[in-house]
LUMFIKE-967548 format. One record per residue (C-alpha): residue in one letter; chain; x, y, z. Coordinates in nm, 2 decimals, padded with zeros to 4 digits. Layout:
N
[A, A, [X, Y, Z]];
...
***
This chain:
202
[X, A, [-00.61, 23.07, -01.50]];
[X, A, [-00.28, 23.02, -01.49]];
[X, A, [-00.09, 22.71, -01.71]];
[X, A, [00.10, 22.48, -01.54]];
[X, A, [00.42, 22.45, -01.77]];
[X, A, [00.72, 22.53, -01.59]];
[X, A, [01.01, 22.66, -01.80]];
[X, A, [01.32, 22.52, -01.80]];
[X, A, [01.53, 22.76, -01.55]];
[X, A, [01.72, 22.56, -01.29]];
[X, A, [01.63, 22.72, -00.95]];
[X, A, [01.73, 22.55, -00.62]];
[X, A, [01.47, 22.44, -00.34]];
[X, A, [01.34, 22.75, -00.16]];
[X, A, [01.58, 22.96, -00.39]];
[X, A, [01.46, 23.37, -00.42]];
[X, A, [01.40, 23.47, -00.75]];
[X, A, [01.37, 23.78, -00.87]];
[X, A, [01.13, 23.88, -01.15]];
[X, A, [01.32, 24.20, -01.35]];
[X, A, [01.13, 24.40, -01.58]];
[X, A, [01.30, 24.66, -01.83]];
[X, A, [01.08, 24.89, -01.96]];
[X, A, [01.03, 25.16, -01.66]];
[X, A, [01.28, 24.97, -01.48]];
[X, A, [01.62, 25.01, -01.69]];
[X, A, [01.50, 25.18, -02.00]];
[X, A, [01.35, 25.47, -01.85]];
[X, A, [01.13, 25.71, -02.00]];
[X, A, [01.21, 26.06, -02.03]];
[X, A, [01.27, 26.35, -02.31]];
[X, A, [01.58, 26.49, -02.18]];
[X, A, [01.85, 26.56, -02.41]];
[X, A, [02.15, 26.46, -02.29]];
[X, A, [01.98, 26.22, -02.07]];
[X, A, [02.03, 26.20, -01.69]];
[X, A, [02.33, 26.16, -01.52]];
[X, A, [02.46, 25.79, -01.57]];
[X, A, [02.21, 25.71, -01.86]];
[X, A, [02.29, 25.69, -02.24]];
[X, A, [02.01, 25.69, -02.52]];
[X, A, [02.07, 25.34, -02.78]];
[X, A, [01.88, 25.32, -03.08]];
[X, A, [01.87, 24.97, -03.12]];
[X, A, [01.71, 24.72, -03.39]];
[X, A, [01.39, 24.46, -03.27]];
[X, A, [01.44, 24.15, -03.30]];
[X, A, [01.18, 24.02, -03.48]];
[X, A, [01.29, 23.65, -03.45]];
[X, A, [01.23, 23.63, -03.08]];
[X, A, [00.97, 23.92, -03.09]];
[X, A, [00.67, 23.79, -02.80]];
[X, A, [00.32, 23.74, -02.96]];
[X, A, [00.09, 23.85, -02.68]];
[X, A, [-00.16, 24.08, -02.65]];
[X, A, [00.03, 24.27, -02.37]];
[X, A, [00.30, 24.41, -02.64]];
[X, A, [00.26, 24.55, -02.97]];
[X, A, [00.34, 24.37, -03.27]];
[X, A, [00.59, 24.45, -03.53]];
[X, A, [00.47, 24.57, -03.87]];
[X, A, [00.43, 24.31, -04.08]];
[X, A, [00.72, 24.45, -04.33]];
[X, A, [01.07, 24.34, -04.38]];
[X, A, [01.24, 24.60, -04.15]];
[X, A, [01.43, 24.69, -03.99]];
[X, A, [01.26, 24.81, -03.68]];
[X, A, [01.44, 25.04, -03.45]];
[X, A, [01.38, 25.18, -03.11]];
[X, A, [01.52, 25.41, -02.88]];
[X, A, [01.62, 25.27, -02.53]];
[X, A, [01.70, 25.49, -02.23]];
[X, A, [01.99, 25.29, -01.97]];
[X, A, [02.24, 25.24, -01.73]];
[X, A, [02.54, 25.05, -01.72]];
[X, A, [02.51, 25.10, -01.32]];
[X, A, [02.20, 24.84, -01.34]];
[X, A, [02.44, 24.56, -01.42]];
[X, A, [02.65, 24.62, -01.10]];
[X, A, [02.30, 24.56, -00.89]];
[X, A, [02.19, 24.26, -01.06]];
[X, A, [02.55, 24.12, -01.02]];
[X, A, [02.49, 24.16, -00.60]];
[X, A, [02.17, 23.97, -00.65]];
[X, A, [02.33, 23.71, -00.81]];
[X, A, [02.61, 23.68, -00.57]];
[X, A, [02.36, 23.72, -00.26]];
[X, A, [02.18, 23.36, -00.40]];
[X, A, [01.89, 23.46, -00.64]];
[X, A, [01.77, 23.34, -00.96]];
[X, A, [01.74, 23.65, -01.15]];
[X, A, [01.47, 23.59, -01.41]];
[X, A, [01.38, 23.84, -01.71]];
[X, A, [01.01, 23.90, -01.65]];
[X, A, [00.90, 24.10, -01.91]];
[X, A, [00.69, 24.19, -02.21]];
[X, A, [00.94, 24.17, -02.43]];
[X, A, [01.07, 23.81, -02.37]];
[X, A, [01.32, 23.65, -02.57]];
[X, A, [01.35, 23.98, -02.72]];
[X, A, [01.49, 24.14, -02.41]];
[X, A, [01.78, 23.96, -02.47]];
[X, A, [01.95, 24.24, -02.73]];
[X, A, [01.92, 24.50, -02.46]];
[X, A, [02.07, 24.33, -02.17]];
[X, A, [02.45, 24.42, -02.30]];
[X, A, [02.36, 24.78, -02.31]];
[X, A, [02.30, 24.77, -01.94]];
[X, A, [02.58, 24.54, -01.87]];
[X, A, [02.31, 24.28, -01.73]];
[X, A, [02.46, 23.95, -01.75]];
[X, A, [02.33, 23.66, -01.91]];
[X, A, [01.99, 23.59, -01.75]];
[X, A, [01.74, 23.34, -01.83]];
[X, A, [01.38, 23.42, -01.99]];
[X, A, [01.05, 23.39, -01.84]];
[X, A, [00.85, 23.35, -02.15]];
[X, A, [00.52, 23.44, -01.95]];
[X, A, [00.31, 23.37, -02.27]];
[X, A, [00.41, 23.05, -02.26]];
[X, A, [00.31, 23.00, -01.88]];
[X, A, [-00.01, 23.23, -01.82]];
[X, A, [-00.27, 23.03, -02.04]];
[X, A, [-00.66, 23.02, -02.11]];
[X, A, [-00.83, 23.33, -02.03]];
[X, A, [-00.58, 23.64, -01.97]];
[X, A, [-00.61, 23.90, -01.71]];
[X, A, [-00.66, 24.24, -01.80]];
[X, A, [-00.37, 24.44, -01.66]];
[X, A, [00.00, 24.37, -01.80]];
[X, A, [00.10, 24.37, -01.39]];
[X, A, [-00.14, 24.08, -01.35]];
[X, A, [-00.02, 23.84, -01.63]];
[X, A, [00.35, 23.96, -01.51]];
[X, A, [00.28, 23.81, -01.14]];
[X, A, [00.04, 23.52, -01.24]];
[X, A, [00.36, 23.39, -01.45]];
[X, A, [00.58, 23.43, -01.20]];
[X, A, [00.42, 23.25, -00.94]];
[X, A, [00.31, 23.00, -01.11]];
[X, A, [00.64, 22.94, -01.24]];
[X, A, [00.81, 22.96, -00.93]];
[X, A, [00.58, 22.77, -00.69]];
[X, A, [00.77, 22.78, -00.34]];
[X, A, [00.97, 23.06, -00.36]];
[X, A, [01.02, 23.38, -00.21]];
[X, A, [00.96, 23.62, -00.53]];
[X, A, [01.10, 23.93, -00.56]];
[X, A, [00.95, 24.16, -00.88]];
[X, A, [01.08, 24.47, -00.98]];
[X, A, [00.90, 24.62, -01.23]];
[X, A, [00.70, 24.97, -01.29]];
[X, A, [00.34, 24.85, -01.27]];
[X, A, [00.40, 24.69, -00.93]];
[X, A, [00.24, 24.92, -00.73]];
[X, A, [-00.08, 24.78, -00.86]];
[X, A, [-00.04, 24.47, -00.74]];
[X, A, [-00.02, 24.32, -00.36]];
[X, A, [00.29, 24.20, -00.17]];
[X, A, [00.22, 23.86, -00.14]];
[X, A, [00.26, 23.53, -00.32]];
[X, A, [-00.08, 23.32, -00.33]];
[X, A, [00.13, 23.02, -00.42]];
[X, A, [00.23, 22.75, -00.17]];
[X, A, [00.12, 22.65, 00.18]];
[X, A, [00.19, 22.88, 00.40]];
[X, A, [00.21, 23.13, 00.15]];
[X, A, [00.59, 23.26, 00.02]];
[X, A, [00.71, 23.62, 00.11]];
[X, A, [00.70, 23.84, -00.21]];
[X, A, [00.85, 24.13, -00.22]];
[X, A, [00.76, 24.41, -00.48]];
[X, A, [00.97, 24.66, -00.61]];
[X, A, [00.86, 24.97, -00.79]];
[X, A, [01.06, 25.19, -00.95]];
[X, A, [00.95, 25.58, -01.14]];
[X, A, [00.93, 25.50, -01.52]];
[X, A, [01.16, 25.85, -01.55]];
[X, A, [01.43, 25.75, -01.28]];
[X, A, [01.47, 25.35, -01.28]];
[X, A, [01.58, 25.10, -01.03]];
[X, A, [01.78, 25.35, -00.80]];
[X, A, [02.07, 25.19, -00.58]];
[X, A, [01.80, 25.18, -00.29]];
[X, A, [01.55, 24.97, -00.45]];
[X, A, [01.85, 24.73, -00.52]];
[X, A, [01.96, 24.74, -00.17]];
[X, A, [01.58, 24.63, -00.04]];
[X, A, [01.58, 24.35, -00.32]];
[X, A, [01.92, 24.24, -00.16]];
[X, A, [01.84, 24.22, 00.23]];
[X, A, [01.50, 24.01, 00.06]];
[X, A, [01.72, 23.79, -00.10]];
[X, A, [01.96, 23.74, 00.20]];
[X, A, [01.70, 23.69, 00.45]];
[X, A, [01.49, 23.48, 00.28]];
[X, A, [01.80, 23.23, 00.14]];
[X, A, [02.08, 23.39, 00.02]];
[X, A, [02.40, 23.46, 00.15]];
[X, A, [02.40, 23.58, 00.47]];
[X, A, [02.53, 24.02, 00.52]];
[X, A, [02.86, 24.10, 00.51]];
***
């Protein structure tokens, strides 16, 4: 069942959030050498003072380090997340990685975003699928709000909140591992996020 701490992340009443993975979602997953067009490969050190301790990631080596890893991303992504922001959401890392995450973000010129440290908010007996921990933390972290999540598993999952009374809108957003968030998946999380409390279109 889901725990009932709610992390520290101010959020207006009735405010959107959106839930944004990375992996599958701005580090993409593909072999191509160069990579595609408007992606560059990072290798980049873990940080193993924030690094999550879940069962839904895999856990360092239990050596000094360091540990690197090879990310595929876009400085394009930043640009999207930016309209978010501007439209009215509460853009909210919703990931495996966590706190770790946080390295990354420059790399896809993501601004600053806060952390939803899921661990620390799905408690007791964990579900079995990743996409099932990812959307029990998320709605049980943002009781009352429309929820947006964009993130590669989400096709797994159903487009609806079970949170609040009526229920709140969700909108789910799944991009291809090997492409990423494309500008039309950012567009739909937009018109969500203006509709349900944004700022109205322009």
């Amino acid at each position: 069942m889901p725990g009932r701490s709610v992390p520290a992340i101010p959020v207006a009443p009735g405010q959107p959030v959106v839930g944004l993975d990375f992996d599958g979602v701005l580090n993409i997953t593909t072999l191509a050498d160069p990579p595609p067009q408007g992606f560059e490969r990072h290798i980049v050190e873990l940080d193993r003072q924030n690094w999550p301790d879940h069962p839904y990631i895999r856990p360092l080596p239990d050596a000094p380090g360091p540990f690197l890893h090879a990310v595929v991303v876009s400085r394009e992504h930043g640009q999207m997340v930016r309209e978010w922001l501007d439209a009215g959401a509460c853009v909210v890392w919703a990931t495996t990685w966590e706190r770790a995450v946080l390295r990354n973000a420059p790399l896809c010129d993501i601004p600053e975003l806060p952390v939803l440290e899921i661990s620390k908010v799905v408690v007791g007996d964990l579900p079995h699928r990743t996409a099932d921990w990812k959307v029990a933390g998320l709605q049980a972290a943002f009781p009352g709000h429309p929820l947006v999540w964009v993130d590669d598993f989400g096709s797994q999952v159903e487009a609806e909140s079970v949170h609040g009374d009526p229920p709140m809108p969700m909108l789910v957003v799944a991009p291809d591992e090997s492409i990423g968030l494309t500008r039309e998946q950012s567009d739909e999380v937009l018109e969500f996020v203006r509709r349900w409390g944004g700022s109205p279109s322009v």
